[in-house]
C-alpha positions in Angstrom: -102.2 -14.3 -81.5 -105.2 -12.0 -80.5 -106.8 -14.8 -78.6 -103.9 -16.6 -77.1 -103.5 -12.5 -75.5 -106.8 -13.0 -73.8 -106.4 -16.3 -72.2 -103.2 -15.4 -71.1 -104.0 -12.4 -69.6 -106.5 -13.6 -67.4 -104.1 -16.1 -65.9 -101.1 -13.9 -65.5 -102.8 -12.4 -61.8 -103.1 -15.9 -60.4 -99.4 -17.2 -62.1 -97.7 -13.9 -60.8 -99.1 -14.3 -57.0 -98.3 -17.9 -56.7 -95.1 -17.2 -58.2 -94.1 -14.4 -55.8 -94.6 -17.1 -52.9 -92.4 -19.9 -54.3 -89.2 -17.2 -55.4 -89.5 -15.8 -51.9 -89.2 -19.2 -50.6 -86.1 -20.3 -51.8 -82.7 -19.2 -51.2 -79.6 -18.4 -53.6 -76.3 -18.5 -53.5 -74.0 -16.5 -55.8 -70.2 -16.2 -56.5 -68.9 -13.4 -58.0 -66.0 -13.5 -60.5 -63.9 -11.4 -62.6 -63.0 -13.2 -65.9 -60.1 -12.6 -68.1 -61.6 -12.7 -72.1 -59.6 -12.1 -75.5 -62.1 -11.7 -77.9 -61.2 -11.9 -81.8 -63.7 -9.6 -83.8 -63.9 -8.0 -86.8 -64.9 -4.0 -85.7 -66.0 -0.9 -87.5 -64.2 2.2 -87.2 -66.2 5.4 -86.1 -66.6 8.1 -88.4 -66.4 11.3 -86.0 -66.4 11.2 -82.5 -68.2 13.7 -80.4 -67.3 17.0 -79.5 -70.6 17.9 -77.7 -74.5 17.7 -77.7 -74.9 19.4 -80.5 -73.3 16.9 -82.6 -75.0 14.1 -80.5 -78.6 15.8 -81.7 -77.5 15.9 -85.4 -75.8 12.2 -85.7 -79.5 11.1 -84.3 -81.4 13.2 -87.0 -79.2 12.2 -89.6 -79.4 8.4 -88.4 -83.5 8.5 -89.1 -83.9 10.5 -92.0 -85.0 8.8 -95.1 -83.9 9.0 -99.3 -80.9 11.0 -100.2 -80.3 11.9 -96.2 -80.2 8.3 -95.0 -78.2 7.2 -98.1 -75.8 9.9 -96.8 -75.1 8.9 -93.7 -72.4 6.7 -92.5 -71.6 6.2 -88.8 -68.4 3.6 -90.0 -65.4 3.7 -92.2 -63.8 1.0 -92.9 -63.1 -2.4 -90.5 -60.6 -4.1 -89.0 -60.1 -7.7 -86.9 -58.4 -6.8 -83.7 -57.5 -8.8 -80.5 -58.1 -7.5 -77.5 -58.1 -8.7 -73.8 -60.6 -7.2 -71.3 -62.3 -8.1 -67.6 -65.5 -9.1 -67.3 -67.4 -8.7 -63.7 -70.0 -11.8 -63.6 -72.3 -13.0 -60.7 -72.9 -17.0 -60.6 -76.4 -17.7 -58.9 -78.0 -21.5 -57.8 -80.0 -23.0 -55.6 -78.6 -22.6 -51.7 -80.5 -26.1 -50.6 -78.2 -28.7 -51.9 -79.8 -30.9 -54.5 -82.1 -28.8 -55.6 -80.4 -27.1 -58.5 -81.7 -29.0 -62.1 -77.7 -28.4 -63.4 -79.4 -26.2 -66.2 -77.4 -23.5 -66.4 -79.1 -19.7 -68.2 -76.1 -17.2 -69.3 -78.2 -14.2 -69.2 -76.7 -11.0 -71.4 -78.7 -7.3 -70.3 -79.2 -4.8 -73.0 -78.7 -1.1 -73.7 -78.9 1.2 -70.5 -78.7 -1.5 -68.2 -76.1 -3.4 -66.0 -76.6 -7.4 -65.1 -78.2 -5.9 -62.2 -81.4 -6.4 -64.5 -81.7 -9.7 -64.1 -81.5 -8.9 -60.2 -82.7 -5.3 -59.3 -82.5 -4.5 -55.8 -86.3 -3.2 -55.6 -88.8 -5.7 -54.8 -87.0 -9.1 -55.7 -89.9 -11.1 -55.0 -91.9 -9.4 -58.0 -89.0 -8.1 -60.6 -85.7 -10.4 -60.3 -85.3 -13.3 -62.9 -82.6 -14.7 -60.7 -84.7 -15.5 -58.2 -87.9 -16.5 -60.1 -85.7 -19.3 -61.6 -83.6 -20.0 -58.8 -86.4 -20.9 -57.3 -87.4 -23.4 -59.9 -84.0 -24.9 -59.7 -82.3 -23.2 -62.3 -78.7 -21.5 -61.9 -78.2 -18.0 -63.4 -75.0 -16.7 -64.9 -75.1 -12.7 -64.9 -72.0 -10.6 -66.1 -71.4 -6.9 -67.3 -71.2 -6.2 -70.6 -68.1 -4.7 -72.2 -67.7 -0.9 -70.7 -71.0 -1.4 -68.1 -70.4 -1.9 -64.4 -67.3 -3.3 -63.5 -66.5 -5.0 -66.4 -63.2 -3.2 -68.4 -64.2 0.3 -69.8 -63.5 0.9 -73.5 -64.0 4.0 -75.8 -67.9 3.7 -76.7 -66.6 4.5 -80.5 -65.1 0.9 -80.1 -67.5 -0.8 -78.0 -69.9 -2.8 -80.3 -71.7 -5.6 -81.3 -69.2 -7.8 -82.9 -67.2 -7.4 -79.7 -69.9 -7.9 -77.1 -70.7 -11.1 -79.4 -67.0 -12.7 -79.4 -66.9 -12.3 -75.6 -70.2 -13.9 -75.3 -69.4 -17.2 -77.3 -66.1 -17.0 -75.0 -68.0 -17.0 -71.9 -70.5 -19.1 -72.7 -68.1 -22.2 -74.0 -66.6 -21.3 -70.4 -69.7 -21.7 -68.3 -70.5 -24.7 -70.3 -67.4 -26.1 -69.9 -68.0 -25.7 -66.1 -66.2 -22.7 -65.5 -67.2 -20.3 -63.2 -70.2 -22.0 -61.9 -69.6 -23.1 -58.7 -70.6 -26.0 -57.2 -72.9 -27.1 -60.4 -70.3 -27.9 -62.1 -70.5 -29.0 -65.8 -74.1 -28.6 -66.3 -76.7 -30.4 -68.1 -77.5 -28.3 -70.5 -76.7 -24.4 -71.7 -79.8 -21.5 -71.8 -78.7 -18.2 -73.5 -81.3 -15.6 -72.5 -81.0 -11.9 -73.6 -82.7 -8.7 -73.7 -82.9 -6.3 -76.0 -79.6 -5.4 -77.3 -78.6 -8.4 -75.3 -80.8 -10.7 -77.8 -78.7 -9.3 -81.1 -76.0 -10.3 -79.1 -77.2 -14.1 -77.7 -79.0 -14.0 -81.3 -75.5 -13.8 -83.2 -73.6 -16.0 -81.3 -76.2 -18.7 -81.7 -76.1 -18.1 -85.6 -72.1 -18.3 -85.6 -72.1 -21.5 -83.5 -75.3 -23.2 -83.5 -74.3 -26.1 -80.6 -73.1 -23.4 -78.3 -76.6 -23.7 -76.6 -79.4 -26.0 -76.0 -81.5 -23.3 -75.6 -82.2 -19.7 -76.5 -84.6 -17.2 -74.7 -84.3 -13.4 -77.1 -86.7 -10.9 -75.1 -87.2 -7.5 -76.4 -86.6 -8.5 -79.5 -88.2 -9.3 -82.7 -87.4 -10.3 -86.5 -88.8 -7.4 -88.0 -86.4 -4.7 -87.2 -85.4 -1.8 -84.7 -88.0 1.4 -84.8 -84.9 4.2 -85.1 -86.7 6.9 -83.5 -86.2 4.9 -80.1 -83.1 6.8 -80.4 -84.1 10.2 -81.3 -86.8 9.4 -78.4 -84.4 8.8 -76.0 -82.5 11.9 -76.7 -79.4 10.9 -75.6 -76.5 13.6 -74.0 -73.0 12.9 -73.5 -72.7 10.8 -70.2 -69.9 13.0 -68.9 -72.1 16.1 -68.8 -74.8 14.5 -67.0 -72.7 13.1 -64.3 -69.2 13.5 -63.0 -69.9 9.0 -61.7 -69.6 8.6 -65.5 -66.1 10.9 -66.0 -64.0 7.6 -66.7 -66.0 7.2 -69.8 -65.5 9.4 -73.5 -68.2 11.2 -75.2 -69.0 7.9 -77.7 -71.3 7.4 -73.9 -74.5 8.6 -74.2 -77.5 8.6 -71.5 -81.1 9.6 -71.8 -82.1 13.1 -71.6 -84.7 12.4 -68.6 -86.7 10.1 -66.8 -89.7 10.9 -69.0 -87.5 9.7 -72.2 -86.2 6.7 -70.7 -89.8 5.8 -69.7 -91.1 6.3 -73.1 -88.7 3.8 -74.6 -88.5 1.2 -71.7 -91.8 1.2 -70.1 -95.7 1.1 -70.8 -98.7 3.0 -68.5 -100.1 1.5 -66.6 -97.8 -1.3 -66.2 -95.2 0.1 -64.1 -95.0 2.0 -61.1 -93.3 5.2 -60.5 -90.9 3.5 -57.7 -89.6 1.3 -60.2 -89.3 4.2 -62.9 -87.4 6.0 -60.7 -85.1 3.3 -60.0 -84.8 2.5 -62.9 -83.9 5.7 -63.8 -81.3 6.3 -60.4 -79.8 2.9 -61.6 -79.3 4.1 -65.5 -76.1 3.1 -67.1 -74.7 4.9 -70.2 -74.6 2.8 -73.5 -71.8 3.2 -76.6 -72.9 4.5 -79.2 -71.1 2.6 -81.6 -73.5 -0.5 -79.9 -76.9 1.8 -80.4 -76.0 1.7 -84.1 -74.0 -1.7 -85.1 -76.8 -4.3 -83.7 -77.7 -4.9 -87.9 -74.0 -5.4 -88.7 -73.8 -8.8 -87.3 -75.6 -11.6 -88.2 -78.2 -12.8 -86.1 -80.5 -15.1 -88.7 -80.2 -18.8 -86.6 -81.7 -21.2 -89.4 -79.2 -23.8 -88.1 -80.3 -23.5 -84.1 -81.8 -26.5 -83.5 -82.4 -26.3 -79.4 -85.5 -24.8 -78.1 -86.0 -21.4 -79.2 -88.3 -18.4 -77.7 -89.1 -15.0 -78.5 -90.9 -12.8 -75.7 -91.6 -9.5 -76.6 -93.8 -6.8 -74.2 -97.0 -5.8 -75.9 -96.1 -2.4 -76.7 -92.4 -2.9 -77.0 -91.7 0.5 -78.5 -87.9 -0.7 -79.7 -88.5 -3.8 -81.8 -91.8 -3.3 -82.6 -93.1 0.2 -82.8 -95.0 -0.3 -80.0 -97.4 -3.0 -81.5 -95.9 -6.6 -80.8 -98.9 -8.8 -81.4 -98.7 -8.8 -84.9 -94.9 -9.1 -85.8 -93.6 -11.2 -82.8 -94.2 -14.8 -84.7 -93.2 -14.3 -88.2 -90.0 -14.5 -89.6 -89.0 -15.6 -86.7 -91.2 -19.3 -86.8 -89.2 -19.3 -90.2 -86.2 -18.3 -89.1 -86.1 -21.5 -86.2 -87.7 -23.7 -88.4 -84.8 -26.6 -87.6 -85.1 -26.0 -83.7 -86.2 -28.6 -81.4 -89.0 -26.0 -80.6 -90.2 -22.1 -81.2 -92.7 -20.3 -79.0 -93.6 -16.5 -79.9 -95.5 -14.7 -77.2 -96.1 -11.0 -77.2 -96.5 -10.8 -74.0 -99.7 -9.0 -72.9 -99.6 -4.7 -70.8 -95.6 -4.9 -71.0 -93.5 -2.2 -72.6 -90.1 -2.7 -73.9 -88.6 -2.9 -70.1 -90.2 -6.7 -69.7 -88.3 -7.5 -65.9 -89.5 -3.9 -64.7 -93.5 -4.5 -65.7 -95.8 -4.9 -62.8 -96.7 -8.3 -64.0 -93.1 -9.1 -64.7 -93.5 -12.8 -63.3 -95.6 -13.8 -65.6 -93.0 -13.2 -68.0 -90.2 -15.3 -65.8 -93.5 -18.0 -65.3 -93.6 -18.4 -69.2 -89.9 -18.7 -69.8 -89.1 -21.2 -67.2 -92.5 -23.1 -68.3 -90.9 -23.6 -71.4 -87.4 -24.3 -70.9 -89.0 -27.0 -68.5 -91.4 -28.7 -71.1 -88.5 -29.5 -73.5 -86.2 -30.8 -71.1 -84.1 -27.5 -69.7 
């Protein structure tokens, strides 16, 4: 792994530069659409809900303490399968130039603290948006809000969890592949799930439950070997509704991050970001439930019987799923894990942080995902 980091790295200037000139060169067009899903899941009931910070401060403590402590605590009580029918906000990107879109459709699913606009930030397109990058190779790019995020339906964030976010996934994603919702492409070729982050345990689990649903899966900020906990306590997450009176539609199971300077020590790595895009990043924050923060290890994302093309792309120093040291946990279980795929690639990908589309060589990230989707026939 050490030595694959060094020959990659002195490509990635080169790979990024050429790669800004072909996404500013091509157009997209995008639809947006507001999609009626029912999801069926089975969901955990919250313990206690908020009343304040202070309670916010001790659930985090109590969530990383270890022995007697950590046998103590217990966010859930009890489960129940419930139905439930929400609105989803989704943006449909492809190719403007008729003809030049590959019918490859990626459903892409954003993570914790983040809306879809992730995959398309407004700053600097041409060096940080994953839309365009693979737009411009010919690929069309299904975005959408998350459950509670953007203007998708809003839901109490002591409901709002995995096993939700998961069902309306699958539902979305036998949609698109059914050709729903995507335009002028039509039924496509083939189906790419892509995630980050949270958004991997999501595409993670729903390629476990229903291992056809995709013919390939992309899981970035993400690894095999576990969540580091203190991301959370890191964080320091308040009550959204104190910070901000944009975020007074929400309860107090919505938490944001204390500061800037938290958010950047989870998301992002010096000196591979710049301050403009830390502070839009930071402008642009979106709360996150915490019944999501803690319920990614209650659903099943172990995908022994995927057999598309499978990648994991982890930054560097992903602090989240790697405790800030990817290069030597990206690869294994995970080869083992998606040993029945068509094909698995690991990369920890070299300078990045957690925050992969915001790094200043964030192309070379897009360069290496679209490589591969292309060299197995995506």
């Amino acid at each position: 792994m050490q030595s694959s980091l060094s020959t990659l790295s002195g490509v990635l200037c080169v790979a990024s530069m050429l790669s800004m000139s072909l996404a500013s060169l091509v157009e997209k067009s995008c639809i947006n659409y507001t999609i009626q899903v029912t999801p069926t899941s089975l969901n955990h009931i919250f313990n206690k809900p908020f009343q304040n910070n202070y309670e916010v401060v001790d659930f985090f403590t109590n969530a990383n303490s270890r022995g007697a402590a950590a046998a103590n605590f217990t966010p859930f009580s009890g489960a129940v399968v419930q139905t439930a029918t929400y609105e989803i906000a989704a943006t449909f990107c492809s190719p403007a130039a008729p003809g030049h879109a590959n019918s490859t459709v990626i459903v892409a699913t954003h993570g914790l603290a983040f809306d879809k606009s992730y995959w398309d930030p407004t700053i600097s397109p041409e060096k940080y948006s994953f839309v365009d990058f693979a737009v411009a190779r010919g690929y069309s790019v299904f975005t959408y809000d998350r459950l509670g995020v953007g203007k998708s339906s809003s839901v109490s964030g002591f409901l709002n969890q995995a096993s939700i976010q998961v069902a309306i996934l699958q539902e979305l994603a036998t949609a698109v592949k059914s050709g729903n919702y995507t335009g002028a492409v039509g039924v496509p070729k083939s189906l790419v799930l892509i995630g980050h982050s949270f958004g991997s345990v999501l595409t993670a689990a729903a390629i476990t439950a229903s291992p056809a649903l995709a013919d390939g899966v992309i899981l970035t900020g993400f690894s095999y070997n576990g969540t580091n906990g203190a991301w959370l306590e890191t964080l320091q997450p308040r009550i959204a509704t104190a910070e901000s009176e944009k975020w007074n539609h929400l309860d107090s199971g919505y938490l944001v991050a204390a500061d800037p300077f938290s958010s950047i020590n989870v998301f992002l790595k010096a000196p591979d970001y710049t301050a403009d895009v830390a502070n839009y990043a930071w402008v642009n924050r979106v709360p996150f439930a915490i019944s999501e923060g803690v319920s990614g290890d209650l659903v099943n994302t172990t995908a022994t019987d995927f057999r598309g093309a499978a990648m994991i792309l982890s930054g560097q120093f992903d602090y989240i799923f790697c405790s800030g040291d990817c290069d030597t946990v990206i690869e294994n279980p995970a080869a083992a894990i998606f040993a029945k795929a068509k094909a698995f690639k690991a990369v920890s990908y070299p300078g990045s942080g957690h925050g992969l589309n915001l790094a200043t060589n964030a192309t070379g990230s897009f360069e290496i995902i679209t490589d591969f989707l292309g060299s197995n026939g995506l």
